[in-house]
MISEZA-632000 format. One record per residue: residue number from 1; x, y, z of N, C-alpha, C, O in turn. Coordinates in steps of 0.1 Angstrom, whole numbers, padded with zeros to 4 digits. Atoms other than C-alpha are relative to their C-alpha. Layout:
! residues N
NODE  num   n.xx   n.yy   n.zz  ca.xx  ca.yy  ca.zz   c.xx   c.yy   c.zz   o.xx   o.yy   o.zz
NODE  NUM      X      Y      Z      X      Y      Z      X      Y      Z      X      Y      Z
...
! end
This chain:
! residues 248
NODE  num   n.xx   n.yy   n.zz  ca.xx  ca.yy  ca.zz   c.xx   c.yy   c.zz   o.xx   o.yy   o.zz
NODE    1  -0008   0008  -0010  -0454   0307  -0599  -0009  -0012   0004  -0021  -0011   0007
NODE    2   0010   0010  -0005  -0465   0272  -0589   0001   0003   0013   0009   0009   0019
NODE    3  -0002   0004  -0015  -0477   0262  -0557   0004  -0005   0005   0011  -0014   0000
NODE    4  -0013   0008  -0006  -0460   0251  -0532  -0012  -0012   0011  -0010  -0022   0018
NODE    5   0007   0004  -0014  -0490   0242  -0508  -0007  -0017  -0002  -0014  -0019  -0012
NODE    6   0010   0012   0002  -0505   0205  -0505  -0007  -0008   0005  -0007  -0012   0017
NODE    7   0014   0001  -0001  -0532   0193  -0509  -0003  -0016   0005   0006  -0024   0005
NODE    8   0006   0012  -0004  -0555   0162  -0496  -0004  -0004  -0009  -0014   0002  -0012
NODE    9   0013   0006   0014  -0569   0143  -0528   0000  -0013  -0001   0007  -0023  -0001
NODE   10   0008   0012   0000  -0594   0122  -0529  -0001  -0009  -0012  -0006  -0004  -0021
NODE   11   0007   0008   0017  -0596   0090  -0559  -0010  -0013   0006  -0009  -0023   0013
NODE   12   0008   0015  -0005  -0626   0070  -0555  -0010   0004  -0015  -0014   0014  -0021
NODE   13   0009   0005   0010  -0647   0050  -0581  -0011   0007   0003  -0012   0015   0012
NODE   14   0014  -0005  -0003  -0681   0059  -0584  -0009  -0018  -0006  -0009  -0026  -0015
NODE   15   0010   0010   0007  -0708   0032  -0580  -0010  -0001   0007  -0018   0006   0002
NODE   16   0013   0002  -0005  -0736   0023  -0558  -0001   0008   0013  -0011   0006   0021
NODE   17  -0001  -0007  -0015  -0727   0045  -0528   0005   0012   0000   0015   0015  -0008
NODE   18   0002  -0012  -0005  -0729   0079  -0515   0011   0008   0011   0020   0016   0009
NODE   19  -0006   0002  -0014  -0716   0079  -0478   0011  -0001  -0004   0018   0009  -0002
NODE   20  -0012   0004  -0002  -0686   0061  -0486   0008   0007  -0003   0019   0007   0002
NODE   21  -0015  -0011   0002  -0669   0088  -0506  -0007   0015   0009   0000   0022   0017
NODE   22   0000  -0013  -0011  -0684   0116  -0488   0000   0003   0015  -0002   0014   0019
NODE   23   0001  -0002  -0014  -0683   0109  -0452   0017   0002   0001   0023   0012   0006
NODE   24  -0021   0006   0001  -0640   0096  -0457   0002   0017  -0003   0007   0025   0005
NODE   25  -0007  -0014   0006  -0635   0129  -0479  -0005   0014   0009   0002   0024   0006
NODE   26   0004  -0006  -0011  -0654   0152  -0449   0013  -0002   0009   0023   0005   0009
NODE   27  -0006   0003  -0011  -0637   0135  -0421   0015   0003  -0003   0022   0008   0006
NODE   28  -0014  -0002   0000  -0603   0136  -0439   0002   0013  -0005   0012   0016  -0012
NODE   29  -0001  -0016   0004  -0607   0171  -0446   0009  -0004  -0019   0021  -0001  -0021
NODE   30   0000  -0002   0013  -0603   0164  -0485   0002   0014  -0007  -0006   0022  -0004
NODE   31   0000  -0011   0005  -0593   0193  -0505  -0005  -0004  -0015  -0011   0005  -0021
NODE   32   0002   0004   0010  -0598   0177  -0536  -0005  -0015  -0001  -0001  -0025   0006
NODE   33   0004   0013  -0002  -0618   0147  -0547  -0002  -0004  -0016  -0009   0003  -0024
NODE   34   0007   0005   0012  -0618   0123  -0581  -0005  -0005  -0006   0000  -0012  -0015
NODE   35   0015   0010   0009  -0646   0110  -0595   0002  -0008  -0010   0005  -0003  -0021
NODE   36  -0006   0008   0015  -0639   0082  -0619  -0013  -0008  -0001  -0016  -0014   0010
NODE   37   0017   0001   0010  -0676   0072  -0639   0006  -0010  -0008   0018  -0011  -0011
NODE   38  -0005   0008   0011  -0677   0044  -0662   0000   0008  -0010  -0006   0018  -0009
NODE   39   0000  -0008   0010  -0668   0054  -0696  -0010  -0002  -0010  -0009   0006  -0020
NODE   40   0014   0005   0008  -0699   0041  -0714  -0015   0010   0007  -0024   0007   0015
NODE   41   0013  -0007  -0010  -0725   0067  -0702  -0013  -0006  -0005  -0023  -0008   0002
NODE   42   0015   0013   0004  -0752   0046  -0721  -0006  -0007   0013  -0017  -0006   0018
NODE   43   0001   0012  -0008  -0746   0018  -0696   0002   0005   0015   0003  -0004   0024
NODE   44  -0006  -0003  -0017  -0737   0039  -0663  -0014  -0001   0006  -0022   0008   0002
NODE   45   0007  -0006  -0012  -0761   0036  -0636  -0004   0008   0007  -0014   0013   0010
NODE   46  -0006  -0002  -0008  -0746   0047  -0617   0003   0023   0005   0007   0030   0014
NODE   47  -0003  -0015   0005  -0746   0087  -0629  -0002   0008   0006   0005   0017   0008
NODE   48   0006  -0003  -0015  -0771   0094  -0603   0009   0009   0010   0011   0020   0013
NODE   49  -0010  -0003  -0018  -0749   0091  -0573   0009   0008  -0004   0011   0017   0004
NODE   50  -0012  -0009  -0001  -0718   0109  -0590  -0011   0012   0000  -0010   0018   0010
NODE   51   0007  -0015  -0002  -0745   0140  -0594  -0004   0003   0012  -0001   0015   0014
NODE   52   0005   0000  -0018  -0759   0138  -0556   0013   0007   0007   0014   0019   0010
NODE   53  -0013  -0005  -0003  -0720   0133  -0544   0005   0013  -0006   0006   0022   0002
NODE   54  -0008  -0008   0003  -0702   0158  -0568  -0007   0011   0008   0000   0016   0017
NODE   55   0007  -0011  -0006  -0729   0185  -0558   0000   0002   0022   0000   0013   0029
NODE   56  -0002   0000  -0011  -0727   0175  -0521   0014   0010   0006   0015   0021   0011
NODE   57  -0011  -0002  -0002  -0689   0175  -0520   0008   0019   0002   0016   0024   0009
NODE   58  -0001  -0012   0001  -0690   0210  -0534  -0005   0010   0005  -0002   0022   0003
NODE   59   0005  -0012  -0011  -0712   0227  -0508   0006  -0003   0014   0001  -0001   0025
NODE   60  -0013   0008  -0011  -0684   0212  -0485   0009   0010  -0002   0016   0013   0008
NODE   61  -0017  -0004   0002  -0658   0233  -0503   0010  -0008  -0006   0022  -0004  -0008
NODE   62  -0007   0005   0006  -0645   0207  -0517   0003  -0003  -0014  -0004  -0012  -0019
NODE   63  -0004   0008   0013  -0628   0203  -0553  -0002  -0010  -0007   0005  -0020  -0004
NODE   64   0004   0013   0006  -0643   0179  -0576   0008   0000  -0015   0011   0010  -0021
NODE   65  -0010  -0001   0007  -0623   0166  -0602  -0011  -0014  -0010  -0017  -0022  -0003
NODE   66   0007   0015   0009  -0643   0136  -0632   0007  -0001  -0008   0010   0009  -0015
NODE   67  -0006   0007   0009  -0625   0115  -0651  -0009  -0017  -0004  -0017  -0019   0004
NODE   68   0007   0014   0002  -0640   0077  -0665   0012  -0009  -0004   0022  -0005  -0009
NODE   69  -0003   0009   0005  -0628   0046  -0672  -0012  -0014  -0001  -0022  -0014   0007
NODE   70   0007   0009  -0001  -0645   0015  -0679   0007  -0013   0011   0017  -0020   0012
NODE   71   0002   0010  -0008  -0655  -0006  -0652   0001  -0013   0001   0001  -0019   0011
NODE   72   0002   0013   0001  -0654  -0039  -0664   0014  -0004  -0002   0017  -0016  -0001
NODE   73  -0008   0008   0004  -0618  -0038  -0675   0011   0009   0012   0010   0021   0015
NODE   74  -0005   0002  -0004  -0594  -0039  -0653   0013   0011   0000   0015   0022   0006
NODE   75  -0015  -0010   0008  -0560  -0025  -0668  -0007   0014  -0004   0001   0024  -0004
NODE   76   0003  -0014   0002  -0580   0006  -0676  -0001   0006   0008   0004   0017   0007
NODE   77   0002  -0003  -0015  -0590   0012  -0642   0015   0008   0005   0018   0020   0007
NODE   78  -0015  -0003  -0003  -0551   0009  -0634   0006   0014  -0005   0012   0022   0002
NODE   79  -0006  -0009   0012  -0542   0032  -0665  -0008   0013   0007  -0001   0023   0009
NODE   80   0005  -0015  -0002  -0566   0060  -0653   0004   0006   0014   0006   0018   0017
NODE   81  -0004  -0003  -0016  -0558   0057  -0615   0019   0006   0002   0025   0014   0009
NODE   82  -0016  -0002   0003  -0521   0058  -0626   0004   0016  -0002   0012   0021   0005
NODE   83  -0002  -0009   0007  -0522   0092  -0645  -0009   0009   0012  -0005   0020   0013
NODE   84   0005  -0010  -0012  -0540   0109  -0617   0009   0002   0009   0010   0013   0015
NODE   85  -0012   0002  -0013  -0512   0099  -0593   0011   0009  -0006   0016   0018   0000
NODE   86  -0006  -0011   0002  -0492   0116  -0618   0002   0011   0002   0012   0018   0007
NODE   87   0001  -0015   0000  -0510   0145  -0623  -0001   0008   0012   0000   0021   0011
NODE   88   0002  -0004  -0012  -0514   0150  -0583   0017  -0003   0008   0017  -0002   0020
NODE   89  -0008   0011  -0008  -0479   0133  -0572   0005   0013   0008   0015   0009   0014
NODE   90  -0007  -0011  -0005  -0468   0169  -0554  -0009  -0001   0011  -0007   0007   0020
NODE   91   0006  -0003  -0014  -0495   0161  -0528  -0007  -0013   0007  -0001  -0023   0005
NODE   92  -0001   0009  -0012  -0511   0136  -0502  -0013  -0005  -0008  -0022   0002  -0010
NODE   93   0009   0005   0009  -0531   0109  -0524  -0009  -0010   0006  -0006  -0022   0006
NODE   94   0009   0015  -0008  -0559   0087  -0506  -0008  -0006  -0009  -0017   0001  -0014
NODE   95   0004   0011   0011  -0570   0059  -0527  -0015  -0008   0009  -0013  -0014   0019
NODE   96   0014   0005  -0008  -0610   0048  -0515  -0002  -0011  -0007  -0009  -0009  -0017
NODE   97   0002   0015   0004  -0611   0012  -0523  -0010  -0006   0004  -0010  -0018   0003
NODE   98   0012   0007  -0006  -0644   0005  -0508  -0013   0009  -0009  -0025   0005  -0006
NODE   99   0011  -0009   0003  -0669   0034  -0530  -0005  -0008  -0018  -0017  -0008  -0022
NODE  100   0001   0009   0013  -0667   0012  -0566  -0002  -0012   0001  -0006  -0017   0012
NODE  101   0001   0013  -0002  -0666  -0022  -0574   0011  -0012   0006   0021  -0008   0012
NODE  102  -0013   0003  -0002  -0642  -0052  -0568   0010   0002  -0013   0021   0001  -0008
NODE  103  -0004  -0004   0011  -0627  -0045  -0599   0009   0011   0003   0021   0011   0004
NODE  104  -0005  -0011  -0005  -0624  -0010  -0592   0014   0001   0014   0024   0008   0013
NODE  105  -0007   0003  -0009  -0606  -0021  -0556   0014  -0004  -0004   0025   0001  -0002
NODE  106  -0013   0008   0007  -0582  -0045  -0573   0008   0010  -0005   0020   0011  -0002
NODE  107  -0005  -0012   0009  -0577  -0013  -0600   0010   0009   0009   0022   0010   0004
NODE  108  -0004  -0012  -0003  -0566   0013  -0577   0012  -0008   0015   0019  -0001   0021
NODE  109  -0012   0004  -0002  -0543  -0010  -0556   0014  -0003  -0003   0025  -0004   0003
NODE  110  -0012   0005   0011  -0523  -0020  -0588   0006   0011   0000   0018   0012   0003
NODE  111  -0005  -0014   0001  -0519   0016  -0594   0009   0002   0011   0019   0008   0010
NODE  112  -0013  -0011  -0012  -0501   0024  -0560   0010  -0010   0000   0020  -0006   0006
NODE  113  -0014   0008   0002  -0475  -0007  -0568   0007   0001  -0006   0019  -0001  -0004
NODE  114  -0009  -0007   0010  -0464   0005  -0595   0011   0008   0001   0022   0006  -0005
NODE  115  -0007  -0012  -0003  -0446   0038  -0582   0009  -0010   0015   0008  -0017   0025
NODE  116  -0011   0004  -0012  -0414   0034  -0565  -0002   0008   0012  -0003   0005   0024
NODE  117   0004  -0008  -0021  -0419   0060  -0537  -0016   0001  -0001  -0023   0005  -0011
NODE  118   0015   0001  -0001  -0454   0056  -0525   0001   0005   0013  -0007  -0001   0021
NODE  119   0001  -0011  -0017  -0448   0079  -0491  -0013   0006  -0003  -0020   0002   0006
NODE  120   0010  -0009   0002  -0477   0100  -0503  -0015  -0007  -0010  -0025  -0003  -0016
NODE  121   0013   0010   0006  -0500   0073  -0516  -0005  -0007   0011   0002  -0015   0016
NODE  122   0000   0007  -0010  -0521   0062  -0490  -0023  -0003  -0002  -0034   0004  -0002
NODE  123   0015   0008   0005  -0553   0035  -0500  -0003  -0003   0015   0005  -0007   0024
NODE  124   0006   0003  -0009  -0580   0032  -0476  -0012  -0006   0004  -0020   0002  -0002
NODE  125   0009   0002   0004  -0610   0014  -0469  -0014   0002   0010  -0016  -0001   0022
NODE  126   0010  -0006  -0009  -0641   0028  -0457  -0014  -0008   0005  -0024  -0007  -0002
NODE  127   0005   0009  -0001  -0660   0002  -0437  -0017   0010   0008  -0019   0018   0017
NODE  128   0013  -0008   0001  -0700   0013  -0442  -0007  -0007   0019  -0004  -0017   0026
NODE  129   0008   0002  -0011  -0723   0013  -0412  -0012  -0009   0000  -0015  -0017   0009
NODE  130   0013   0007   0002  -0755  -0003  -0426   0001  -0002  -0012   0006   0005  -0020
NODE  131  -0002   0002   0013  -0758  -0023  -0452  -0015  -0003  -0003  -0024  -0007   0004
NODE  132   0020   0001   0007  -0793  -0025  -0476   0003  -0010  -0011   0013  -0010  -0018
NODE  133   0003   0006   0012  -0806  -0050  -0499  -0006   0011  -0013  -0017   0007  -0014
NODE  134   0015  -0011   0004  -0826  -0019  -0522   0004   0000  -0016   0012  -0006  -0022
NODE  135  -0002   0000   0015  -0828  -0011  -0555   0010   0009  -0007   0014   0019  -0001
NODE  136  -0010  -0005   0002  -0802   0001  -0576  -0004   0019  -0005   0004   0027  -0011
NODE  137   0001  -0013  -0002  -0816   0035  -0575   0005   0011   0012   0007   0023   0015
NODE  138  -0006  -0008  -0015  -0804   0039  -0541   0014  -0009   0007   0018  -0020   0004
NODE  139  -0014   0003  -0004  -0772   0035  -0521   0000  -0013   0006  -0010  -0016   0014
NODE  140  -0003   0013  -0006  -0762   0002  -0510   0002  -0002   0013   0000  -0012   0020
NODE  141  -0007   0003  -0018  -0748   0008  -0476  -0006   0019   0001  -0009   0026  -0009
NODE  142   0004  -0015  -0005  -0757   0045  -0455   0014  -0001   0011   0020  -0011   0015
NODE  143  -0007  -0008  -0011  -0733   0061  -0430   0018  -0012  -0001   0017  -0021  -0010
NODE  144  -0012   0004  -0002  -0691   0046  -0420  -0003   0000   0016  -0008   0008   0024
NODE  145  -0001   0001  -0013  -0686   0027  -0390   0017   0002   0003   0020   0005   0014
NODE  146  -0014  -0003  -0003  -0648   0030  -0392   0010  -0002  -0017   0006  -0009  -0026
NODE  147  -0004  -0005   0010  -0622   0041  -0419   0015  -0009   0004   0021  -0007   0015
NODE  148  -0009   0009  -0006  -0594   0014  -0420   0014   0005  -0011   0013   0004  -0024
NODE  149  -0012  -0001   0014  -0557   0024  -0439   0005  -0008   0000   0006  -0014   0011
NODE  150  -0007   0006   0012  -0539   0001  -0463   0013  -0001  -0001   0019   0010  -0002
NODE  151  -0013  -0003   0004  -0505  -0009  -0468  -0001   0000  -0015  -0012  -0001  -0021
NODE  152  -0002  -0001   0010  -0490  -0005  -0498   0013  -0007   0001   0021  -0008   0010
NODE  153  -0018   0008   0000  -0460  -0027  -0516  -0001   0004  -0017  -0010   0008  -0024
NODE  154  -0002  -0002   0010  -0446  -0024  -0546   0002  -0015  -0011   0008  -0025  -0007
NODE  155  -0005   0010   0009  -0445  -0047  -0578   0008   0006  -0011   0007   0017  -0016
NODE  156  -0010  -0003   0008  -0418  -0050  -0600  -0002  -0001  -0014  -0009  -0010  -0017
NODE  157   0001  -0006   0013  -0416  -0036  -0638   0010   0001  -0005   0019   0007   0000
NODE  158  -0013  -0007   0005  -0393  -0036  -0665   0001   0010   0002  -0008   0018   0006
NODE  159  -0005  -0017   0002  -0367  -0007  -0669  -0008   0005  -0011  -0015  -0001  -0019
NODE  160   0007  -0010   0010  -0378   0024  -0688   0005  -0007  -0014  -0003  -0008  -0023
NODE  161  -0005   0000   0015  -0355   0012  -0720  -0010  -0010  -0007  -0014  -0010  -0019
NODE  162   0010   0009   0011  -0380  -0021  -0723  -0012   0003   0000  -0019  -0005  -0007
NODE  163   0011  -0007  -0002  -0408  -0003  -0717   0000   0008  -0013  -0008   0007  -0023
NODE  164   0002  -0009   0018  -0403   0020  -0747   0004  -0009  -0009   0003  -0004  -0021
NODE  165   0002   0010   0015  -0396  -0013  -0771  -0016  -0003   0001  -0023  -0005  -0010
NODE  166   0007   0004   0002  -0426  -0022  -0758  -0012   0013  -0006  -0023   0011  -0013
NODE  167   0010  -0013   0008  -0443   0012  -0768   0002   0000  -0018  -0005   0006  -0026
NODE  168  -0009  -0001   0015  -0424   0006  -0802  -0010  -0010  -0005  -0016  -0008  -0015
NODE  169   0009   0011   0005  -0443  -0025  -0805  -0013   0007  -0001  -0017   0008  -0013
NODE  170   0012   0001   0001  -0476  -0014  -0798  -0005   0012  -0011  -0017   0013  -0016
NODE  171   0004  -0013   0010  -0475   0019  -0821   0003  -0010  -0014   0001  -0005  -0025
NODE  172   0001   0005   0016  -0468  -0012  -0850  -0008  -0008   0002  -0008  -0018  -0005
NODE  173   0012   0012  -0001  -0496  -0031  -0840   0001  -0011   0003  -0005  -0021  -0001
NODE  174  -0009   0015  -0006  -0474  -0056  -0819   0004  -0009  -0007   0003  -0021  -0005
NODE  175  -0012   0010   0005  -0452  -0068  -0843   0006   0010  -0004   0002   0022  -0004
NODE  176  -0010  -0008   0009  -0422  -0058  -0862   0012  -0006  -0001   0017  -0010   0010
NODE  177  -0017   0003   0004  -0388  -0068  -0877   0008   0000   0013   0006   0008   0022
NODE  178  -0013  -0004  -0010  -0359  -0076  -0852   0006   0009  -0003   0009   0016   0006
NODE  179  -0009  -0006   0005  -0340  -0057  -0877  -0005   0015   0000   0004   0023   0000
NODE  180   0006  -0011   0001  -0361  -0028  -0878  -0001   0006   0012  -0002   0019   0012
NODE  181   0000  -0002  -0013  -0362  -0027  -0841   0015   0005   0006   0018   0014   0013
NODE  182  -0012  -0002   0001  -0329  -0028  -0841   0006   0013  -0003   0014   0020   0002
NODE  183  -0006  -0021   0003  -0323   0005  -0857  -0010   0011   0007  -0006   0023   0009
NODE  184   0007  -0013  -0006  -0351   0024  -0839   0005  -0001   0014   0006   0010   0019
NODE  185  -0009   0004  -0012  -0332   0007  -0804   0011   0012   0000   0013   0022   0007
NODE  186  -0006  -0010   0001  -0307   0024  -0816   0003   0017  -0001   0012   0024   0005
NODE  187   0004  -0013   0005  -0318   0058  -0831   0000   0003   0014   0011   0008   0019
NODE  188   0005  -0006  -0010  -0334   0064  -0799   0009  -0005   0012   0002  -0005   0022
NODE  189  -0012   0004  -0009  -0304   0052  -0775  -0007  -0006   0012  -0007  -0004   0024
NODE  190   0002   0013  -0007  -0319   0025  -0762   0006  -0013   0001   0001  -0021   0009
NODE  191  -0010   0006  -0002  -0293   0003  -0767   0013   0008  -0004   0012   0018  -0011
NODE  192  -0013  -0006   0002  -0255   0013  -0767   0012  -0010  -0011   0020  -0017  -0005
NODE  193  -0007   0009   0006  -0236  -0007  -0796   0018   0007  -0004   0022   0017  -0010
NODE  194  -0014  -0004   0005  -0197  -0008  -0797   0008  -0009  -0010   0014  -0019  -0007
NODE  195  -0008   0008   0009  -0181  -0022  -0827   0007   0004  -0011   0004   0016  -0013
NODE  196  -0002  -0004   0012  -0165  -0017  -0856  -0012   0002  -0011  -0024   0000  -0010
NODE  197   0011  -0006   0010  -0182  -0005  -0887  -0004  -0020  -0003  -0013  -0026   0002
NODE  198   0004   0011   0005  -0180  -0040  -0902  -0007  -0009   0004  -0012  -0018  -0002
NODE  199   0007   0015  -0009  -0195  -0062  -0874  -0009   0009   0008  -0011   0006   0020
NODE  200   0006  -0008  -0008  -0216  -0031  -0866  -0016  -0005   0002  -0022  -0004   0012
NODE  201   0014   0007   0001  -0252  -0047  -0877   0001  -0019   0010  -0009  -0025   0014
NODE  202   0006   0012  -0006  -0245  -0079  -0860   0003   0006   0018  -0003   0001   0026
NODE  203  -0003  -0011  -0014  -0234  -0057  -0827  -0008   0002   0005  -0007   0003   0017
NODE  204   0011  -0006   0000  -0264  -0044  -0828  -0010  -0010   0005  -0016  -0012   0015
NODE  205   0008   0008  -0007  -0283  -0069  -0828   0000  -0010   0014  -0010  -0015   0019
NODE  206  -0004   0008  -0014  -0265  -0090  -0797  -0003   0013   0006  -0014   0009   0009
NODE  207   0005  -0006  -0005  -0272  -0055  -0779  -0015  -0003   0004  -0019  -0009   0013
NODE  208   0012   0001   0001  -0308  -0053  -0787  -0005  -0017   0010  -0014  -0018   0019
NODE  209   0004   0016  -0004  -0312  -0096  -0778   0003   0003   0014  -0007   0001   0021
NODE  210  -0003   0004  -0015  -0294  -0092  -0742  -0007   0009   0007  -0017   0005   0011
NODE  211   0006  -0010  -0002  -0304  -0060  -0731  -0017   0004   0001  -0023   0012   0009
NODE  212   0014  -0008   0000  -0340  -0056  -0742  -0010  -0014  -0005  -0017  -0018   0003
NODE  213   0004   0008   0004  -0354  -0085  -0762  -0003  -0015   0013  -0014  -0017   0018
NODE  214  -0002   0011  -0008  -0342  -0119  -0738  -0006   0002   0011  -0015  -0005   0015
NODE  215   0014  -0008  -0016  -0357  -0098  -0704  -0011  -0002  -0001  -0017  -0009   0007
NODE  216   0013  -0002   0000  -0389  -0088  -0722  -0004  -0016   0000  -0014  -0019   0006
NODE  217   0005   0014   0003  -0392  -0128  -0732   0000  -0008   0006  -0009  -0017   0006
NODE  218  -0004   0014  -0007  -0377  -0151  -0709  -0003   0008   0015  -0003  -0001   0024
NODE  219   0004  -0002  -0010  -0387  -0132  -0679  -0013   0006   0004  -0020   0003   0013
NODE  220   0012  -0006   0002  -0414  -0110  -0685  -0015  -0006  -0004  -0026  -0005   0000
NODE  221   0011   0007   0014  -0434  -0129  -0713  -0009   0008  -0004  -0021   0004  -0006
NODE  222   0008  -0007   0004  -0445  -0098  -0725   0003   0003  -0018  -0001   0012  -0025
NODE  223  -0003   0001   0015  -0432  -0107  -0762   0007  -0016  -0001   0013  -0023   0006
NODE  224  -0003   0012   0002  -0427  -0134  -0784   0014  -0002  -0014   0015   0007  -0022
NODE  225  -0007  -0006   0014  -0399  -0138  -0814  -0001  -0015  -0009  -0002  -0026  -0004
NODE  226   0000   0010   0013  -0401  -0161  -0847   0003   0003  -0009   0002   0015  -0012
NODE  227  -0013   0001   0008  -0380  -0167  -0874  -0014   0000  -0015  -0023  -0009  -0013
NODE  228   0009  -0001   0009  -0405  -0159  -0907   0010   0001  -0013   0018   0011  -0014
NODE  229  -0014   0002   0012  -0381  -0170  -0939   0011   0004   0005   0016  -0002   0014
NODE  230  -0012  -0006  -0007  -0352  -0147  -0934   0000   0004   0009   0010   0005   0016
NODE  231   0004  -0011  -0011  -0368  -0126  -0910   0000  -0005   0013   0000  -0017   0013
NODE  232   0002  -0001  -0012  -0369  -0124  -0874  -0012   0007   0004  -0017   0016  -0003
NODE  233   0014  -0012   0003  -0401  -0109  -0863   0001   0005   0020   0011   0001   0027
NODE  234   0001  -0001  -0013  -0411  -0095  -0826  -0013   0005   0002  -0018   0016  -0001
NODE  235   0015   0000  -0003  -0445  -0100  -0813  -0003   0001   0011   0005  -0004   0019
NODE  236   0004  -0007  -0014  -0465  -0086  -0782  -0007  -0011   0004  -0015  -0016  -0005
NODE  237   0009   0010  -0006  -0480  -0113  -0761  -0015   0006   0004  -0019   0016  -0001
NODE  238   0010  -0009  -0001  -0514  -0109  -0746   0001   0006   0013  -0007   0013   0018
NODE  239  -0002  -0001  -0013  -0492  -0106  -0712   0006   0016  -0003   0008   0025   0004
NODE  240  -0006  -0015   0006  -0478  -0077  -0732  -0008   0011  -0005  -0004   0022  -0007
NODE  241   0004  -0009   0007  -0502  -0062  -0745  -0014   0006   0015  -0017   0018   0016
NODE  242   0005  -0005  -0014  -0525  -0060  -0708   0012   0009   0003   0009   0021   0003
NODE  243  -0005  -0002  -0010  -0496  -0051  -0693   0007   0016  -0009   0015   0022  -0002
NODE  244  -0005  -0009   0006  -0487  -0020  -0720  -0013   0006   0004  -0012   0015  -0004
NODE  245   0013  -0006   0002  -0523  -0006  -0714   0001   0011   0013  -0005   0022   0014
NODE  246   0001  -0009  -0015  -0512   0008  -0678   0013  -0002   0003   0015  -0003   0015
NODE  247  -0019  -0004  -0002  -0469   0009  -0679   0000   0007  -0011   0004   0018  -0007
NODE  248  -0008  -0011   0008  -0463   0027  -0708  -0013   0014  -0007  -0010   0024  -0014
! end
């Protein structure tokens, strides 16, 4: 039987500070907390502090959870913060926008715009008490002078139907036939074509253009189309291909 009961969980970056995720996740009585590491452990620093914290957190009683992504990029941040919110969305999600970098910040904002109900997503930022010049062996700031909450807004995304052309694209290595698109549109009832048999291929493709194609292009600019001899082709921008790394 699942649970029904829920829980407090914690998502904060990991980077040059201590305090900032463990005083927040104390104070807010945390039941769960997730550690997100760069994904390059070569290059992490940083590895330290999640061992100090994780070990901390856990003579707290509290649930430690590690996942990575890389720090430097942006949309991955998004992409990993995203799939947590998933895998948690049955319980009360605080987002610590002050324990990583700006990057990281930026990251885990994008993530809570995304979701249409964000009642239970709640980013916050944990303003440190002392701050140190020191070496990066040790924490940047010590202790929280005050723990400040976050609105949240939503940004707007294609529907699911152009979302899965654009998954279509990226499993061909961001291109592919109109025409080819055209029949997997359909296979997969992503467009609805009514015609006769005979004017059924060009039906098809005025579906696919209004519907899914003209949106992704003229509003989105997350694809591009060109005419290659006979062909029609359909190509992922680079606004398309960021923006598939953390929507689909």
């Amino acid at each position: 039987m699942t649970s029904k009961l829920k829980l407090r969980v914690h998502i904060a970056p990991v980077g040059f500070e201590i305090d900032r995720i463990i005083i927040p996740a104390k104070k807010m009585r945390a039941d769960k907390v997730w550690l997100i590491s760069h994904s390059n452990l070569s290059e992490d620093k940083a590895r330290p502090f999640l061992d100090k914290i994780k070990k901390t957190l856990e003579k707290n009683n509290i649930e430690v959870k590690e996942t990575t992504a890389n720090r430097y990029r942006l949309f991955d941040i998004v992409r990993v913060v995203k799939e947590i919110i998933i895998a948690e969305e049955q319980h009360d999600i605080y987002l610590n926008v002050a324990s990583g970098s700006k990057i990281h910040a930026v990251g885990l904002m994008m993530a809570t715009m995304i979701f249409d109900n964000r009642e239970n997503l709640n980013p916050f930022y944990a303003q440190a008490k002392d701050y140190h010049h020191t070496k990066v062996s040790e924490p940047q700031t010590t202790g929280i002078e005050e723990i400040h909450d976050l609105p949240t807004y939503q940004i707007q995304t294609p529907p699911q139907k152009q979302l899965e052309v654009l998954k279509i694209l990226v499993d061909n290595k961001g291109k592919m036939k109109k025409k080819e698109m055209a029949e997997k549109a359909e296979e997969l009832e992503l467009i609805i074509v009514n015609a006769q048999t005979g004017n059924h291929s060009q039906a098809r493709f005025a579906s696919l253009d209004k519907n899914i194609i003209a949106p992704l292009e003229n509003e989105w600019r997350y694809v591009r189309t060109e005419k290659v001899g006979r062909n029609r082709w359909i190509h992922l921008t680079d606004e398309g291909k960021w923006a598939s790394e953390f929507l689909i």
